[in-house]
Each structure stands twice: as structure tokens, then as C-alpha cells.
C-alpha positions in Angstrom: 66.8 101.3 82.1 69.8 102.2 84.3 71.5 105.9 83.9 75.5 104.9 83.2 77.3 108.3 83.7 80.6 105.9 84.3 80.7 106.9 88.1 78.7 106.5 91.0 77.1 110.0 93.0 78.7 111.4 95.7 81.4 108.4 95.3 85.3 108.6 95.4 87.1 105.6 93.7 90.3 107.3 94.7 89.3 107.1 98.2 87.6 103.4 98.3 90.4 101.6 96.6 93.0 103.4 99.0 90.8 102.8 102.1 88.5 99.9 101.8 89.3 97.8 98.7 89.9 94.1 100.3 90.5 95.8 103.5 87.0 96.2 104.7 83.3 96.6 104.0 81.4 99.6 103.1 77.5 100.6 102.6 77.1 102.4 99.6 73.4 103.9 99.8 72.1 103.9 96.6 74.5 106.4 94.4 73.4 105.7 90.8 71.9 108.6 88.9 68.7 106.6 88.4 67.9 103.1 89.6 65.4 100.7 88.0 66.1 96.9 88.2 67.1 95.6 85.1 66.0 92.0 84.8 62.4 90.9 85.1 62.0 87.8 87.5 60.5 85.9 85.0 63.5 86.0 82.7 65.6 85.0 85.5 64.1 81.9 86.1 63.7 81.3 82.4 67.3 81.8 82.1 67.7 79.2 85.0 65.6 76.3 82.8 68.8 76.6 79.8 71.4 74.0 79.9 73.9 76.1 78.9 73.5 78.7 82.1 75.3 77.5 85.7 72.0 77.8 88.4 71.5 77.0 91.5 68.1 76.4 93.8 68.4 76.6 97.7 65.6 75.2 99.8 65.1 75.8 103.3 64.3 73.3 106.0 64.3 74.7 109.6 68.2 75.5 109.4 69.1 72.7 106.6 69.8 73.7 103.5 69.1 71.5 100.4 70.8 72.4 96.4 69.8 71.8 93.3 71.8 72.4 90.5 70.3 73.6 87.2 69.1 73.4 84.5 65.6 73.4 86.4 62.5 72.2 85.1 59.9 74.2 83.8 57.3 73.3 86.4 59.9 74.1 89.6 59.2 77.0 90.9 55.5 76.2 90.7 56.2 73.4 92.9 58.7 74.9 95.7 55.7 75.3 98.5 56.2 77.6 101.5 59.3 77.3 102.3 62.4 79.6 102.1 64.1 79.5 98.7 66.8 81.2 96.8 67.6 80.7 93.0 71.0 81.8 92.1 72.3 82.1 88.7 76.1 82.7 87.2 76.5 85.2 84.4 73.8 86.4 83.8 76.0 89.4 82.4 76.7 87.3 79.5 73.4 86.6 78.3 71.6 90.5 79.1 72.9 93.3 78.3 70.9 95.4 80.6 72.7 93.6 83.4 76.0 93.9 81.3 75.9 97.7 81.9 75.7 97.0 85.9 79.8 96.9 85.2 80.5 100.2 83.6 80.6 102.4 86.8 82.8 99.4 88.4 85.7 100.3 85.4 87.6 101.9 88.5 88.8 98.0 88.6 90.8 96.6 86.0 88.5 94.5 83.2 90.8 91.2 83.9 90.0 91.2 87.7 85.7 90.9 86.9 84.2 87.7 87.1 80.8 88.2 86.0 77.6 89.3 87.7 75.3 86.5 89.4 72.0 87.6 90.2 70.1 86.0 93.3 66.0 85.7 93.4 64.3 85.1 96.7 61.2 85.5 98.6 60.9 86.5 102.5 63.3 84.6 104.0 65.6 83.3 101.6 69.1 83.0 101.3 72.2 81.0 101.2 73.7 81.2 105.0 76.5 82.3 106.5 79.5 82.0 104.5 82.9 83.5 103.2 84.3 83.9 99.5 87.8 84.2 98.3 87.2 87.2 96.4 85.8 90.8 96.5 82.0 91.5 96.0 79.9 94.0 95.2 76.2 93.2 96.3 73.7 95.4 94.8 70.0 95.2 95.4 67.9 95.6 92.5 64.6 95.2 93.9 62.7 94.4 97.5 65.1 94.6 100.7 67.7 92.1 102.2 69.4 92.3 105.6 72.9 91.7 105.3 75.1 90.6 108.4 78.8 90.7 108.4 81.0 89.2 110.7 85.3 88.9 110.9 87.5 87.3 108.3 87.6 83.9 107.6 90.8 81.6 106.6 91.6 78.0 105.7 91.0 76.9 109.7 87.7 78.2 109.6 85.3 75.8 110.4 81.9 74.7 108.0 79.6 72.7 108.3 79.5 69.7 106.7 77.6 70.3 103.4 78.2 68.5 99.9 77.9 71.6 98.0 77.5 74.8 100.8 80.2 76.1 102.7 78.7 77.2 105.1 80.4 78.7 108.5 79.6 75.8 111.7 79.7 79.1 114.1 78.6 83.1 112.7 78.5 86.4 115.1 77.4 89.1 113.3 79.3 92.7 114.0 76.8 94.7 111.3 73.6 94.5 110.7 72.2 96.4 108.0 69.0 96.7 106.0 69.6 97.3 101.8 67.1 98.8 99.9 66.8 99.2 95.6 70.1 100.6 94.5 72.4 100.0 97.8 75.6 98.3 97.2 77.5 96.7 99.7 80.9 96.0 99.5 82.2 92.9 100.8 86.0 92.1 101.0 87.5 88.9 100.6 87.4 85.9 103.5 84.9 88.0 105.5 82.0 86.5 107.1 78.3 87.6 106.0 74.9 86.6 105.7 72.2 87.5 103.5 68.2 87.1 104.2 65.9 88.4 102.0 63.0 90.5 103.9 60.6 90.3 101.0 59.1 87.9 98.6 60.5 89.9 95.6 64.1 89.9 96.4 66.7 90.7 93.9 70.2 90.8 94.4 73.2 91.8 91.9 76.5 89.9 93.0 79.6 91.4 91.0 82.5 89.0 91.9 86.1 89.3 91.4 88.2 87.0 89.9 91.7 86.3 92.7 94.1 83.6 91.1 95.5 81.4 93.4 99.0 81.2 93.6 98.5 77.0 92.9 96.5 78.0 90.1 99.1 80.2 88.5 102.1 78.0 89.0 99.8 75.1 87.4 98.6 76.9 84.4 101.9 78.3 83.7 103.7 75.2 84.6 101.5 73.2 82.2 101.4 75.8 79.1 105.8 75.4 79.4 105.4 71.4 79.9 103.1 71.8 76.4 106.1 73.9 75.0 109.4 71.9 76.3 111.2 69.0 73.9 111.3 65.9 76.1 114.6 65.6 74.0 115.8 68.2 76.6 117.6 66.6 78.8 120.5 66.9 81.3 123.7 66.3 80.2 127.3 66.2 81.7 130.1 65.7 79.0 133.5 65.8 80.9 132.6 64.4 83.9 135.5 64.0 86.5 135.7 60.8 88.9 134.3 61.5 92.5 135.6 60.8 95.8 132.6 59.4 96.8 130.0 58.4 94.1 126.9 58.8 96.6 127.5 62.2 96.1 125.1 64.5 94.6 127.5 67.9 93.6 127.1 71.1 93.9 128.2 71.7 90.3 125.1 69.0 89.0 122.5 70.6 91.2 123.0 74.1 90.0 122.8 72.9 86.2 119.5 70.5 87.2 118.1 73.6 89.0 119.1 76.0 85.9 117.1 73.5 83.6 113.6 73.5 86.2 113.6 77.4 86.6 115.3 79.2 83.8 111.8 78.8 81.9 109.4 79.9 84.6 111.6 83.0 85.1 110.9 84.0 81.7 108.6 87.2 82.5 107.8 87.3 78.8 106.2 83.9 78.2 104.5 84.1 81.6 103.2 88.2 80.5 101.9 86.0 77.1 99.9 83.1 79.4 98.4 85.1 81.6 97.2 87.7 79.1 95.8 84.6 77.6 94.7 82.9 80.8 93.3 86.0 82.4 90.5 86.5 79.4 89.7 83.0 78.7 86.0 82.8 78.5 83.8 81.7 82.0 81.6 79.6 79.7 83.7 78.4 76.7 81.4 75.5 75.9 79.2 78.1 74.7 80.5 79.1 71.3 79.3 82.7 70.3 80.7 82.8 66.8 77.9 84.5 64.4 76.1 82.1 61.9 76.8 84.8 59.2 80.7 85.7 59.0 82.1 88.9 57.7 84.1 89.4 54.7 87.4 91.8 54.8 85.1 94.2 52.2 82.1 94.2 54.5 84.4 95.3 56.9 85.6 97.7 54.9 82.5 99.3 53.5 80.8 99.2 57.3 84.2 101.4 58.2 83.2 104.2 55.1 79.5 104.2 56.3 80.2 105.0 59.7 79.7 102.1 62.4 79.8 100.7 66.0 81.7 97.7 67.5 79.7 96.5 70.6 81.8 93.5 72.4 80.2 90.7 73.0 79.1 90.7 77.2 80.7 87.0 77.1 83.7 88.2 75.8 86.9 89.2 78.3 89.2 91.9 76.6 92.8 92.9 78.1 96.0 94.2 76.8 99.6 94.2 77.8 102.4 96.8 76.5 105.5 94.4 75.7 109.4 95.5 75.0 110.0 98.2 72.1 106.5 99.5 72.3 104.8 96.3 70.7 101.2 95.5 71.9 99.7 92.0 72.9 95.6 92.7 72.5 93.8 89.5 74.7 90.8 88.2 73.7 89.1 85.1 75.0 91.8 83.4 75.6 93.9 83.9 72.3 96.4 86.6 72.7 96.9 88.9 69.1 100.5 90.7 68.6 99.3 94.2 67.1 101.0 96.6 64.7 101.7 100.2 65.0 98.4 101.4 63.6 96.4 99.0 65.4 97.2 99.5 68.8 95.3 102.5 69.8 92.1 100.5 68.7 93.1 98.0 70.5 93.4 99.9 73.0 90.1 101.6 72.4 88.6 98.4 72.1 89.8 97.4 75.8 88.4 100.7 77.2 85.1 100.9 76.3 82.0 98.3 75.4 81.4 100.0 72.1 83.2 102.4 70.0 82.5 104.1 67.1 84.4 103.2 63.6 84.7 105.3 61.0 86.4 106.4 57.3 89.8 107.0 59.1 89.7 103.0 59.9 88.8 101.7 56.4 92.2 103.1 55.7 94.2 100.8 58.4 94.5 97.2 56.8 95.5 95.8 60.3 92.4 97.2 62.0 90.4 95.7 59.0 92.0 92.6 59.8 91.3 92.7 63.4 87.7 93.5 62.9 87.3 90.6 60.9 88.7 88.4 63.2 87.1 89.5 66.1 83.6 89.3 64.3 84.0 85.8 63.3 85.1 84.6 66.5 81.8 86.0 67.9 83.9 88.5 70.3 82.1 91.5 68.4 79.4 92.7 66.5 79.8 95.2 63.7 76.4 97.5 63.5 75.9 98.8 60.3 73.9 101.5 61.0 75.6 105.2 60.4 76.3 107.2 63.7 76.1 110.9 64.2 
């Protein structure tokens, strides 16, 4: 089990976010208190069999890289010979929460910004090529060694090869070169080149991605969630309209009030603050639905708040908060934003901070905490242990 003091050794966050964050790379040799690798081979692969987990199997031929996509067989990995292979699989921060608590010492980042945490299995030789990714990574070795080469940034003229599901660079020049060993992380900013190749057969790898929103992808999603909201009744109007010179023309007067009516709404800063809050925490897997089989009454709820309890958030679950006009509080949860009254918001708040809190007495007392509790609980986004706390 991994020692979580909430910061790395010898490491300032201060001086990494000012000086290398999505600016350029750095080797971090091994700074946790104590490293042990916190996911057994074995369950990686079993993980990699479920239909409901993203996975990925690269072979190696020569230079030629095949993919699978998952769910695997059970037999698979019996039958992958001598070849080079890599299995790759997506969130596995959802599903263990040893590899949940990986993220704790990376809280120097905002919560919305973290993707998840894909974890890479491969023997001597393996890996995935040279490529680039839109976003920030973290890459920390959990168990055997991998060489990682890096190489310069990457943009849209880039050229790959030409690979159904790889991108994969057509020309790579390494500039760094270096060996990691259990408990090295290596920072990797976004659009630069690198290349990973495990140097033994029990290769583990830790990749904790960061989300980056286009800016296609925000002007879609907020565009749609408007088009969702907008009366098709609204239309443009022009009582009082005046003869024209010419009646090709197109007037300055009628292009101000057409241009009024297709931007007034996106300029609204609090809809979009609402949608993104929203957007930002929707879940990376929703088809998974993580709502408990037994639901929670308001006076369970209660009575767990007079024994003394925890509230552990659900690894799955993607938790923000946003402080709107007069001091109100919008609390984001998997996608469903939750306005939050004065007594609630510092446990919302709490709630945000931290991947368990302790409850006690002084909440039983709150009727919108209660409330929230309940709701959270019974949209699977919490669990409520019963058990008293010191």
C-alpha cells in the first residue's frame, strides 16, 4: 500500500506549475514516501476481460503494430507468443481504489482537469510507438523499468503514419533518453513527442491524463445545451419597416438585431458557468450506472450523522464546485449541477476537497446536508460508512 502524505518528497508544486507545467518535461526520481505497486498483473488483465472497461492489446511485428480492442478473451494472453505486446487499460482509477489514491499527491491540479489513470502492462520490449497527446501526462512506473524517449512538440502538420487506430509519428528523433525505474514519474507536456519501451517482462506503467477541451468542443456542447433551451417560436421580427432604396440590400440596422439574436445567449457567462460545471464532471463511463442496490432513507442518513460516520466518493465519480453571484454555490456532480444553501456549502465544499470526510452530530442538524447526502448516496456518487470514527 502506497504512503499518501498529500505531497511528493523533495518536490515543489509552486515551482513545477510556474516552470514546467505544459511548458516542458521533467524526471521526477521516485519522490513518494514509500512505493509499492498497487495493482497485481493478474487483476489487470482480469479487468481487461469486462465489457464494461475500455482496453486495448498492442502486438508487435518487426515495426508494425496490430490493436485489439477489448473486452479480451480469457485465453489471450495465454496465446500472445513471443512477440512484443502491450495491454493498455482506461480507468482503472474507477474500478481500484488503491490506484484511486495514485491522484491525491496530484491535487496541486484542479479535480475538473484529471482524466483518469490508464495503466499499461508489458513485457521486454513492448510499447505503443512514437506518438504525441493533446494533453498533460504524468507517467509513473510502478514496477520493472521502461526507457522513455522524448522528442520536440508536435502540431496538426505533423505527420503519422497511416494507422486505423495508432497515431503514430511517420519520422521520431529522440532529444532524451532516459531509463525509469519503480516510483519515477515523468512529466510529459502536451503535443510533445515520446516513446516508451519497456526493458522488462514485468512492466507496469501508471499514465495520469489530463483532460484539455477543445475550443470546437466547448462551442458545441454549449451551443447544443442553448439550442436544447431556445423556443423555435423565437424568431426575428421587424415591425415598422421603412421602404429601401435598393431591396437587395441587407442593412446595417437588420444585421445588428440578427447578430444580437445568435450571440446575446452565448455571452451569457452564467448559463455557460452552469454547462460547464455540468459538462466538466460528467462521468468518463456513464453507461456504467453506480447507483447502490440498497438506497438510503433521509433517517438512515440522519442516524449515520449522530453515530459518527464517513463519506468516501465514489473513484468513478467527478466532483467540482463554482461560487456564483451573492455568494450562492453550484456543487457539480456527475454531470448534474446542485444549487446549495447557506449551511450546505462548506460541505460541499468539503466534499470537493477531499475523497472522504468525516460526518458527525453537528450535520444531523443541517436538513440540507441531510438532503444532499441522500441524494448523493442514491445516485451511487457516495458511500455512507456506518462505522463510528475516532
Amino acid at each position: 500500500m502506497i504512503e499518501l502524505a498529500g505531497r511528493f518528497a523533495n518536490f515543489d508544486a509552486d515551482e513545477f506549475l510556474r516552470e514546467y507545467w505544459q511548458q516542458k518535461p521533467l524526471l521526477i526520481r521516485n519522490p513518494w514516501p514509500q512505493w509499492a505497486n498497487p495493482l497485481d498483473p493478474d487483476e489487470l488483465a482480469g479487468l481487461a476481460c469486462e465489457p464494461h472497461v475500455e482496453s486495448r492489446l498492442i502486438t508487435q511485428d518487426i515495426d508494425a503494430y496490430e490493436l485489439e480492442h477489448g473486452p479480451l478473451p480469457l485465453d489471450r494472453f495465454g496465446n500472445l507468443g513471443k512477440a512484443p505486446w502491450t495491454l493498455l487499460v482506461q480507468a482503472v482509477d474507477h474500478h481500484v481504489p488503491a490506484v484511486s489514491d495514485l491522484l491525491e499527491p496530484f491535487r496541486f491540479i484542479p479535480n475538473w482537469r484529471v482524466d483518469d489513470v490508464m495503466v499499461s502492462y508489458a513485457v521486454t520490449g513492448g510499447g505503443v510507438g512514437a506518438h504525441f497527446d493533446q494533453y498533460d501526462v504524468f507517467l509513473v512506473q510502478g514496477q520493472g523499468k521502461r526507457r522513455w524517449q522524448l522528442g520536440g512538440m508536435c502540431d496538426d502538420k505533423t505527420e503519422l503514419l497511416d494507422h486505423d487506430g495508432l497515431r503514430l509519428l511517420a519520422d521520431f528523433q529522440a532529444i532524451e533518453d532516459w531509463a525509469l525505474e519503480p516510483g519515477d514519474i515523468l512529466y510529459v507536456p502536451p503535443r510533445l513527442a515520446h516513446k516508451g519501451v519497456a526493458l522488462t517482462d514485468d512492466c507496469m506503467t501508471y499514465s495520469i491524463g489530463f483532460r484539455a477541451p477543445s475550443r470546437s468542443e466547448l462551442i458545441e456542447g454549449f451551443t447544443a445545451q442553448l439550442l436544447d433551451e431556445i423556443n423555435d417560436d423565437d424568431r426575428y421580427g421587424d415591425p415598422g419597416l421603412s421602404q429601401q432604396s435598393n431591396p437587395g440590400q441587407i442593412t446595417e440596422a437588420s444585421l445588428s438585431q440578427l447578430h444580437a439574436m445568435a450571440t446575446e445567449r452565448l455571452s451569457d457567462k452564467d448559463a455557460f458557468t452552469k454547462w460547464f460545471a455540468e459538462y466538466a464532471t460528467e462521468p468518463k463511463n456513464a453507461e456504467i450506472d453506480w447507483r447502490p442496490e440498497q438506497l438510503i432513507s433521509a433517517q438512515e442518513v440522519a442516524e449515520a450523522l449522530t453515530g459518527g460516520c464517513e463519506l468516501i466518493r465514489n473513484p468513478a465519480s467527478r466532483f467540482a464546485f463554482v461560487h456564483g453571484k451573492g455568494g450562492s454555490l453550484l456543487l457539480a456532480v456527475d454531470g448534474q449541477a446542485i444549487e446549495c444553501a447557506d449551511e450546505a456549502k462548506p460541505f460541499a465544499e468539503a466534499l470537493c476537497a477531499q475523497p472522504r470526510i468525516k460526518a458527525g452530530p453537528d450535520y444531523a442538524d443541517l436538513p440540507s446536508v441531510r438532503t444532499l447526502i441522500e441524494h448523493l448516496h442514491n445516485h451511487g456518487s457516495i458511500a455512507v460508512s456506518h462505522a463510528e470514527y475516532d
